[in-house]
N, C-alpha and C positions, 0 to 999 in steps of 0.2 A: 486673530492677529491683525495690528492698525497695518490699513496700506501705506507704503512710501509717499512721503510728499509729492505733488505734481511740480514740477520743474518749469518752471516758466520763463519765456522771452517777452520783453513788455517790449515795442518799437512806439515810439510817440510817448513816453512817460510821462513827458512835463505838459501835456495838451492836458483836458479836460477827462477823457475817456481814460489816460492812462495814469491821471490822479484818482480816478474814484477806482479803477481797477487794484491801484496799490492800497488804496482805501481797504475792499476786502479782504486781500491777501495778509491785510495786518488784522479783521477779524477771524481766520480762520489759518492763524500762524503757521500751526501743526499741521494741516493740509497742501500749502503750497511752500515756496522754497523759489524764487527769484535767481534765474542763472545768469541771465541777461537785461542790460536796461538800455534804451537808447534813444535819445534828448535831441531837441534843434539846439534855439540859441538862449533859452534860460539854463544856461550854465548851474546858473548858483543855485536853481531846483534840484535841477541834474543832480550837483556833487550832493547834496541831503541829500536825495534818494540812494544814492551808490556808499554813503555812508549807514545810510539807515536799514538797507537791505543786502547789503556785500555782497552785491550778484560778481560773479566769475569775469562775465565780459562787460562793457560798455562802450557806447558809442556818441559823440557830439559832433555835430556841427562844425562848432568852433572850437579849437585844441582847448585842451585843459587837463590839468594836474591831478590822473586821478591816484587815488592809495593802493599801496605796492600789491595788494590784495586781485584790484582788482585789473586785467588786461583792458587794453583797447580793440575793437573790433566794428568791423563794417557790419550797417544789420541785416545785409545778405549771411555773413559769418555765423553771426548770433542769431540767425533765423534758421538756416540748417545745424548750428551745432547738433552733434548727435546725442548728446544728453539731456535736451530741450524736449519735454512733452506736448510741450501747447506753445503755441507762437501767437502773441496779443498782438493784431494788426492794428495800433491807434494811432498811425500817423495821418496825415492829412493830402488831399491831392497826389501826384503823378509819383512823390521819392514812396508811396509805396507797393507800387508795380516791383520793382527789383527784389523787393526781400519777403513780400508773398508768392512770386513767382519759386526765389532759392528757398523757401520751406515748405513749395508744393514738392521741385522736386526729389528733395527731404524725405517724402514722405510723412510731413508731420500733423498735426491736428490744430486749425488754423479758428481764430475767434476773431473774427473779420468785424471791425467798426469803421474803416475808410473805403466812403464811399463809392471814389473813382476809380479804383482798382477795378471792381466789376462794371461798372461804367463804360469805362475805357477801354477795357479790354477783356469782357463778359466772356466771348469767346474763346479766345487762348487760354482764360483763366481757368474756367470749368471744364476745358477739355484737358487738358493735361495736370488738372486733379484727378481727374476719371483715368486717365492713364496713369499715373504716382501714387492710387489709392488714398491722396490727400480727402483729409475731410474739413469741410469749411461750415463752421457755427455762426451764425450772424449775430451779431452785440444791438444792432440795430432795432429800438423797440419795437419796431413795427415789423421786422423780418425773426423778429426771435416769435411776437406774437404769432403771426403765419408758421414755425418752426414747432410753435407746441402743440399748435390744434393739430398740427397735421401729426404729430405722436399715436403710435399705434391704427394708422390710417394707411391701408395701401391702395387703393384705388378712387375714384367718383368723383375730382374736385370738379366743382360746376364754374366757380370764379372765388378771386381774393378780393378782399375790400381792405384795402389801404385806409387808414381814417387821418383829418391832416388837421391840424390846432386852427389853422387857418394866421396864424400869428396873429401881429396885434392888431392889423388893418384890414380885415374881412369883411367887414361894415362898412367900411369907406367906400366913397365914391372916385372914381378917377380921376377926379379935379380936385378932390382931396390927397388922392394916394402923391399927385406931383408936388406936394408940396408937404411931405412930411420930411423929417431931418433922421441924421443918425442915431440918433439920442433915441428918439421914437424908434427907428425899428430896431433898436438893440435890447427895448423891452419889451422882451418875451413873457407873451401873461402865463406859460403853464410849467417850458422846462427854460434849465439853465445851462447854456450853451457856449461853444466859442463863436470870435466875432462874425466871421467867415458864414458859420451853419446856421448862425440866428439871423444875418439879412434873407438868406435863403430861402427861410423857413417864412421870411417877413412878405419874398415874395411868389411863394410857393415850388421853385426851383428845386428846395430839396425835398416836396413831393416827389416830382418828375424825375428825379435822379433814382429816390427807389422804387417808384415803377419798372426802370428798367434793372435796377438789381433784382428786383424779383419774380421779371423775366427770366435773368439769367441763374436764380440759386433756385429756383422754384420748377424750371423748363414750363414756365407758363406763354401760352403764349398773349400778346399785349392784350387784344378781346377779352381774354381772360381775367382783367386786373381794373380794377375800378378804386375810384378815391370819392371819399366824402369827408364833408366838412365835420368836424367833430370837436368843439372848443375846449372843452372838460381836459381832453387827453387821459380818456379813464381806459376807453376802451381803444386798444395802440392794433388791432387787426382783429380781420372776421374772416372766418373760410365758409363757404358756402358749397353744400355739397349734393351732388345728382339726384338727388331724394330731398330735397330741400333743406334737412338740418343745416343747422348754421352753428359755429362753434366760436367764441371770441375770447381771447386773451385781456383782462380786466389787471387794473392796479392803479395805484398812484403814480404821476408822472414821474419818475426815478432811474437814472441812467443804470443807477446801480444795482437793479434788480434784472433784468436782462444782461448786464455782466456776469452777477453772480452764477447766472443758472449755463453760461457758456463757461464760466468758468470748474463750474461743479460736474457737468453735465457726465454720465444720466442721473446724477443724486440731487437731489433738491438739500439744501442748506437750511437750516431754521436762524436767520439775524436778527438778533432784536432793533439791530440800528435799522432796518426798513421800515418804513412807515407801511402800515396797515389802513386797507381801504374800507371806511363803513357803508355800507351801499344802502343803510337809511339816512347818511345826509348827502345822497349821491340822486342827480337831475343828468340824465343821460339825453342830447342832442344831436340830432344827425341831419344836415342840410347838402342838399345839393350846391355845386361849386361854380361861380357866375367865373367864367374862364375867359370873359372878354376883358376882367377886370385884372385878372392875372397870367400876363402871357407866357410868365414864365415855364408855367406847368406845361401851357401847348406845344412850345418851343422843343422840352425835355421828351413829350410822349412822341413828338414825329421825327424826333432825334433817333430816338429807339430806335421805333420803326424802319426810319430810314437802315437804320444800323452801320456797318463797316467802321469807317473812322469818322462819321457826324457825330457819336456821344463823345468824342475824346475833343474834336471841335468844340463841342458843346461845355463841357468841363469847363477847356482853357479861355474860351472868352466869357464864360460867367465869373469864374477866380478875378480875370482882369477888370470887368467890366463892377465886379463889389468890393475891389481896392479902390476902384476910384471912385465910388460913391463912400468908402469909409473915409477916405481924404477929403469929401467934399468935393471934389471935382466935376462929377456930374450929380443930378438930381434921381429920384428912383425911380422914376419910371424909363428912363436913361439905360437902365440895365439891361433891361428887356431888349430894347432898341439894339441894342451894341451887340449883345448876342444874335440876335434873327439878321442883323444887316452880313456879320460875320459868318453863320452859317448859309448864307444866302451867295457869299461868294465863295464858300468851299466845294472844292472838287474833289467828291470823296472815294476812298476806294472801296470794294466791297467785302474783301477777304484780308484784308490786312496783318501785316507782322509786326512784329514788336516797335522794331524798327519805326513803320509806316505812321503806329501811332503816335509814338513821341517825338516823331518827324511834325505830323498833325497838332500836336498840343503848341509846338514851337512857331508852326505858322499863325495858328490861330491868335494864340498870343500876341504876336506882332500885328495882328490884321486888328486884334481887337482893339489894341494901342492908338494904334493909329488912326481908323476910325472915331475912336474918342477923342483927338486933338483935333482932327481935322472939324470935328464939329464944333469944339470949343472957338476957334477961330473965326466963326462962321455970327 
């Protein structure tokens, strides 16, 4: 007997993660079934989608005329509905604390690709999964890699090895790095991303960001977690275990294979659309990481470390601080600076509430703002 469709909530549809997410769900029709969808401000992606997939509920930004089919709904709503199997977390930044929080406490089975939700609020997050019996999948290739090895493993992790593209200026020198443009760090040599996660990545930032998620989905502690330089993007994580074995998750860079298998999970899917890795035209590289050339990553691990509300500091003045390097407003090594100057005046707390954090996100914001004019002036 076929099982019933899996019932899905996509939050973030029209981003990158919850296009290729819809991507599978239209290879594998008869296995999923779309209840909910919910969009920022590409409208006109939105209604295609809500045409193309007639999910139950939806959700936008900005109002818009959807078909009599389908309701409106907030993606707290559409994230606990009760006949939602799996809640796609692919929104971006702080709007998606609220509607991972309302389908933790749902109960529901959560496929996590937004970063700052455990960032920002690692703790709350994982504790009141463990209390709701929520289970949270990472989309993340490098946290789904860490996710397989550790499959059928109950004891001995000795450490994680994070591996990072390095983006496109890993070779540069720092009197190079000040003077690259937008253009340059928007081309990404390995995956294809949005604008936000490919400066990031450009200046290792969104390393440091999933150091600390996998701190938090891993109970690792920081010692425990190491990054290396890895240009290829073949091999997306390695666990290393009390006995020395080492296990690492291999593929072509492809977002949508780490969706697939959160999306499947425990079945594995056979897709002809993924591309297939030959590992005789495959040159595997692993370099140590010169981290005086990119502060961002140091910035992100003593963020961690520090912990309470400095990652949700952290978040909100790097968001600020690579709008105004996508505007051209400051230069990129400017990024760095605005974050460390920003976390350098925050008073953080150590146990923090919801509350505490998006109180934290909102100063930072302002603190990161304004330190960027204030030097523009200068």
């Amino acid at each position: 007997m076929d099982k019933p469709a899996k019932r899905l909530a996509i939050l973030g549809s029209t981003g990158s993660i919850g296009r290729q997410t819809l991507e599978i769900v239209e290879s594998f029709s008869e296995k999923y079934k779309v209840l909910g969808l919910a969009g920022g401000r590409n409208t006109e992606l939105l209604i295609k989608q809500v045409k193309r997939f007639r999910p139950v509920l939806a959700y936008s930004a900005i109002e818009l005329e959807l078909p009599s089919s389908t309701n409106f709904a907030t993606m707290e709503e559409i994230a606990s509905h009760p006949e939602v199997d799996l809640v796609v977390i692919a929104t971006s930044g702080k709007e998606g604390l609220a509607p991972t929080l309302a389908a933790i406490h749902a109960g529901k089975n959560i496929a996590l690709a937004n970063k700052e939700v455990l960032v920002m609020a690692g703790e709350i997050i994982t504790r009141e999964a463990k209390k709701h019996k929520a289970t949270i999948i990472p989309i993340d290739s490098e946290h789904s890699a860490i996710w397989q090895c550790l499959q059928g493993e109950i004891s001995g992790i000795s450490r994680v090895i994070l591996t990072a593209s390095g983006g496109p200026f890993y070779q540069l020198t720092k009197k190079q790095l000040a003077k690259v443009t937008v253009e340059d760090a928007l081309k990404h040599p390995t995956w294809e991303m949005g604008r936000k996660i490919t400066v990031d990545s450009a200046t290792l930032m969104n390393k440091g960001l999933e150091v600390i998620e996998a701190h938090w989905l891993f109970s690792l502690p920081f010692d425990k977690i190491d990054v290396v330089l890895h240009p290829q993007s073949i091999v997306h994580s390695l666990v290393e275990f009390i006995d020395g074995s080492v296990k690492a998750q291999l593929s072509l860079p492809d977002m949508r294979l780490p969706i697939q298998y959160a999306l499947s999970y425990p079945e594995r899917l056979e897709n002809p659309r993924l591309p297939r890795l030959d590992m005789t035209k495959t040159h595997l590289i692993f370099k140590r990481i010169d981290r005086s050339r990119f502060p961002c990553l140091q910035l992100a691990l003593e963020a961690g470390k520090r912990g309470g509300t400095y990652p949700a500091a952290l978040c909100a003045a790097d968001e600020i601080a690579v709008s105004l390097f996508l505007d051209n407003q400051i230069n990129f090594l400017k990024i760095g600076e605005i974050i460390d100057k920003t976390l350098s005046l925050h008073k953080g707390i150590a146990t923090p509430t919801l509350e505490d954090i998006l109180a934290t996100d909102k100063w930072a914001r302002e603190t990161a703002l304004k330190l960027a004019h204030e030097e523009n002036k200068c």
